[in-house]
Backbone bond lengths (Angstrom), bond angles and torsions (degrees), N, CA, C in turn:
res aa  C-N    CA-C-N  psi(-1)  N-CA   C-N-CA  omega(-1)  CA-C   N-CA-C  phi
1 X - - - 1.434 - - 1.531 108.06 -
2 X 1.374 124.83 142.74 1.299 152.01 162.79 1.332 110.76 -65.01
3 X 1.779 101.38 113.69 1.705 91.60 160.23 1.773 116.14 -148.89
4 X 1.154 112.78 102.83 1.104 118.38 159.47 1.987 130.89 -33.84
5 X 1.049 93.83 122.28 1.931 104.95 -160.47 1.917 98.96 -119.99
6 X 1.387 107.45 106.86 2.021 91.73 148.48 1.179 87.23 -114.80
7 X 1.563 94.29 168.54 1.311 119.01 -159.00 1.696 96.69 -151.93
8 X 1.719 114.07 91.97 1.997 94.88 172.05 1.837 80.33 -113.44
9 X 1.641 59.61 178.41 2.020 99.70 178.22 1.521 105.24 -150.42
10 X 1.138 121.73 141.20 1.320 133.37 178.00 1.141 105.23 -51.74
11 X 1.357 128.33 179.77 1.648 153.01 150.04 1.649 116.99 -50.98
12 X 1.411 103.06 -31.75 1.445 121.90 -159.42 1.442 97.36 -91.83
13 X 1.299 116.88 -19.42 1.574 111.59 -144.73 1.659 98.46 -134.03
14 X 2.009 107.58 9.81 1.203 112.70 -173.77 1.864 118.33 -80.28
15 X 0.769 130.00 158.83 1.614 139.05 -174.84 0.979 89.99 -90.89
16 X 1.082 139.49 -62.48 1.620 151.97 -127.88 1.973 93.03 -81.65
17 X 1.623 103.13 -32.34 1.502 113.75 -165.19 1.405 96.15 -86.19
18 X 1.324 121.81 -56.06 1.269 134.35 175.79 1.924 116.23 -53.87
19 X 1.294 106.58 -19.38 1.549 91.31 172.37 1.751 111.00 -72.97
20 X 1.699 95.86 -42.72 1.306 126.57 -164.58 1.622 89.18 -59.15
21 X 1.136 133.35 -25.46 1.516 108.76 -178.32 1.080 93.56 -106.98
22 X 1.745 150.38 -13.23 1.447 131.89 177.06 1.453 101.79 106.65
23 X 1.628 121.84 -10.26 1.826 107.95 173.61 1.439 97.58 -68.54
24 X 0.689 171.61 -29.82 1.639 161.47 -156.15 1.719 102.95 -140.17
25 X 1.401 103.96 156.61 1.525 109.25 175.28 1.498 99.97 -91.42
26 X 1.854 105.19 -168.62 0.964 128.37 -169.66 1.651 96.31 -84.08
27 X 1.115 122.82 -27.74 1.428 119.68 -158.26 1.477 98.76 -87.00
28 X 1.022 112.69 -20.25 1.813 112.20 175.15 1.804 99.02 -90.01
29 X 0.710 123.23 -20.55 1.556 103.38 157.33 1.576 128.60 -79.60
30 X 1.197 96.82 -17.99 1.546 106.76 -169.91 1.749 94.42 -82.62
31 X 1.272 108.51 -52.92 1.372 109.20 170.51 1.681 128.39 -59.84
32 X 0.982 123.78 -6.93 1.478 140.81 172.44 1.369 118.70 -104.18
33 X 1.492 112.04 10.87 1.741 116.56 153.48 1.144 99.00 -133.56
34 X 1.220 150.92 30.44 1.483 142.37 -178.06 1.492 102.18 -98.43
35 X 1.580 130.28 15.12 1.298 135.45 139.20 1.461 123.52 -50.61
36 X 1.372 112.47 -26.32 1.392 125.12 -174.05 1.908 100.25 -55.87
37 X 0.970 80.77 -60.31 1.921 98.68 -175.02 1.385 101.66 -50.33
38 X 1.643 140.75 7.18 1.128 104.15 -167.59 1.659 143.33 45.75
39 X 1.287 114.81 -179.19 1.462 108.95 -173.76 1.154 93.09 -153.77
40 X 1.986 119.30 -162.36 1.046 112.97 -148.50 2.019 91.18 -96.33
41 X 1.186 137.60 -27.94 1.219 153.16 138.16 1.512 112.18 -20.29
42 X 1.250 111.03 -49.11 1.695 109.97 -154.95 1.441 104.49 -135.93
43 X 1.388 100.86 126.09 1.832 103.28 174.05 1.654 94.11 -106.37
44 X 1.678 99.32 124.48 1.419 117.21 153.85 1.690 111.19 -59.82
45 X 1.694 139.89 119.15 1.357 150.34 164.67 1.327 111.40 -65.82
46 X 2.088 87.01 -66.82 1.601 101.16 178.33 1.174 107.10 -149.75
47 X 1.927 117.54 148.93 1.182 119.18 170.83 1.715 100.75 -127.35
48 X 1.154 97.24 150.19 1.588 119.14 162.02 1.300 135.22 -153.24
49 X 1.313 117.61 145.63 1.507 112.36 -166.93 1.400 95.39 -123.62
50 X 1.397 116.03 144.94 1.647 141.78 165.60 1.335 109.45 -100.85
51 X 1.282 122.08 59.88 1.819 135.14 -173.21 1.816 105.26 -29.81
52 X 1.549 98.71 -53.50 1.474 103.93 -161.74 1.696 104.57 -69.87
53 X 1.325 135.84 -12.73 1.293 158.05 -176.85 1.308 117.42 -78.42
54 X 1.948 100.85 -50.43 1.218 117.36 -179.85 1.762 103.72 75.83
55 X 1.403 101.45 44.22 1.468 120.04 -169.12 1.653 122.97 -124.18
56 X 0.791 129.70 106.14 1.331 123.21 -177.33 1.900 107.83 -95.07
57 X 1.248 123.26 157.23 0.957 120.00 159.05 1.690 116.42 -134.82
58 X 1.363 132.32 165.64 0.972 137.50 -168.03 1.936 127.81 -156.64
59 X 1.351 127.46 142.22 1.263 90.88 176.20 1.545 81.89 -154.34
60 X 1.338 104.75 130.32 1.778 125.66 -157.93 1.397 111.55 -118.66
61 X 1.493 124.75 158.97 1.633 118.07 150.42 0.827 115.17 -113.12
62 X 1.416 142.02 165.84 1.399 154.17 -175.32 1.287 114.68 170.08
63 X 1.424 116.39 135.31 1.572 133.79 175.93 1.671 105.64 -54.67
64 X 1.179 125.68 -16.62 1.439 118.66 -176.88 1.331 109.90 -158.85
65 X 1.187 92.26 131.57 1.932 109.78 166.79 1.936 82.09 -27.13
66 X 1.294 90.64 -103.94 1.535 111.27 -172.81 1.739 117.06 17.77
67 X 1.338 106.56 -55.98 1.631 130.90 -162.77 1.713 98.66 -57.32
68 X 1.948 94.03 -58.52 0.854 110.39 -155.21 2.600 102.67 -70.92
69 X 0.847 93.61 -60.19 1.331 97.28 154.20 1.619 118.50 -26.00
70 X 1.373 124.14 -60.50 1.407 121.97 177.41 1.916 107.96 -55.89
71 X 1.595 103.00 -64.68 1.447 85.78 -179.97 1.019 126.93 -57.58
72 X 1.681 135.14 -28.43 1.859 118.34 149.91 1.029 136.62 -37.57
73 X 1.413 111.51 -34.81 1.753 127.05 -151.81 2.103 104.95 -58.09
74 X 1.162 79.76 -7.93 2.421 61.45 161.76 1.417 97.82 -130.15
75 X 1.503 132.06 34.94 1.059 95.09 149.95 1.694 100.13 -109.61
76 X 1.746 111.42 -5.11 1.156 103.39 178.04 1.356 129.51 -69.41
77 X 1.164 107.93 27.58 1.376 124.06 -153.53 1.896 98.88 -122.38
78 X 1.363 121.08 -8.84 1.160 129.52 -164.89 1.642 104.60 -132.61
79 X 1.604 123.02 -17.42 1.280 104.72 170.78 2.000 84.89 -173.74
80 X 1.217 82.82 -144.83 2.169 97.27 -170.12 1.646 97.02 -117.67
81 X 1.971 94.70 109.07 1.284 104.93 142.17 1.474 139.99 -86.69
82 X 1.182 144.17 132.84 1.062 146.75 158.04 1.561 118.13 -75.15
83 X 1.397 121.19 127.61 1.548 115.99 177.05 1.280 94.36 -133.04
84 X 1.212 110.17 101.23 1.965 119.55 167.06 1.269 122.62 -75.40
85 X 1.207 158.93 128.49 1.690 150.83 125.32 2.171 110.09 -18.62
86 X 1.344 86.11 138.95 1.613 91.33 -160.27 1.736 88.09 -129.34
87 X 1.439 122.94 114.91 1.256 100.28 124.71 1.560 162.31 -95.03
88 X 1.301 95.24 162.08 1.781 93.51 -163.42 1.488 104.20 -63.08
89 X 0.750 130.74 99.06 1.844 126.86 -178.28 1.852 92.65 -71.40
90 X 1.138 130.79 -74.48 1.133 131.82 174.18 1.672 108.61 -10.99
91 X 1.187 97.13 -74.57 1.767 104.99 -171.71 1.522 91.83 -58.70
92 X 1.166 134.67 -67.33 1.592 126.09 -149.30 1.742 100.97 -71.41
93 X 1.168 121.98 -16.12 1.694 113.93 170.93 1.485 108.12 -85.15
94 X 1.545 127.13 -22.26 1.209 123.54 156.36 1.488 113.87 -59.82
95 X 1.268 125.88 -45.53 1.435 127.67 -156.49 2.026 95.08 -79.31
96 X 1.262 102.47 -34.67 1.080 89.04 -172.17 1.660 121.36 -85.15
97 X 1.415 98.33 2.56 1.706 106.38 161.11 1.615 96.65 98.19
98 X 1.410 128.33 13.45 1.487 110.64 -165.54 1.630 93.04 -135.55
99 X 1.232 125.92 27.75 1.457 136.63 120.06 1.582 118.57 -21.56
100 X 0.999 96.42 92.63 2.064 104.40 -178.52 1.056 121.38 84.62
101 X 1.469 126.62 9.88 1.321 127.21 165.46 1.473 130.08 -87.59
């Protein structure tokens, strides 16, 4: 299953801000996008970030809400993710035989 993910965080609550002043290291930023990579549950499709937004976007598969929820779970901790259900339009216009018509 298809699921579309944004993911912001404030200004206040950014890593990216917090390296830049030295409260946090580099390794806690590095570790706070390593969602990108997926896991063994969840294949990352696509990721993108809107820096100036402080926005990430994402759109994943996984057999369960659930899965997909765990690999967010620290950034939900820094602002509001959204994890939607996606269908595959692609696949279901194949399935339904009207692929190239």
């Amino acid at each position: 299953m298809l699921f579309h993910v944004t993911a912001q965080h404030s200004w206040e609550s950014c890593v990216g801000k917090m390296m830049a002043e030295g409260t946090v290291s580099r390794e806690t930023g590095i570790e706070g996008e390593k969602w990108v990579e997926g896991n063994e549950d969840v294949k990352v499709i696509a990721a993108g970030g809107y820096q100036s937004a402080h926005r990430y976007y994402a759109v994943v598969e996984a057999d369960e809400y659930a899965s997909v929820v765990l690999l967010f779970n620290g950034l939900m901790f820094r602002g509001d993710v959204d994890i939607l259900p996606m269908t595959d339009m692609i696949a279901r216009r194949k399935e339904l035989g009207n692929w190239g018509k």
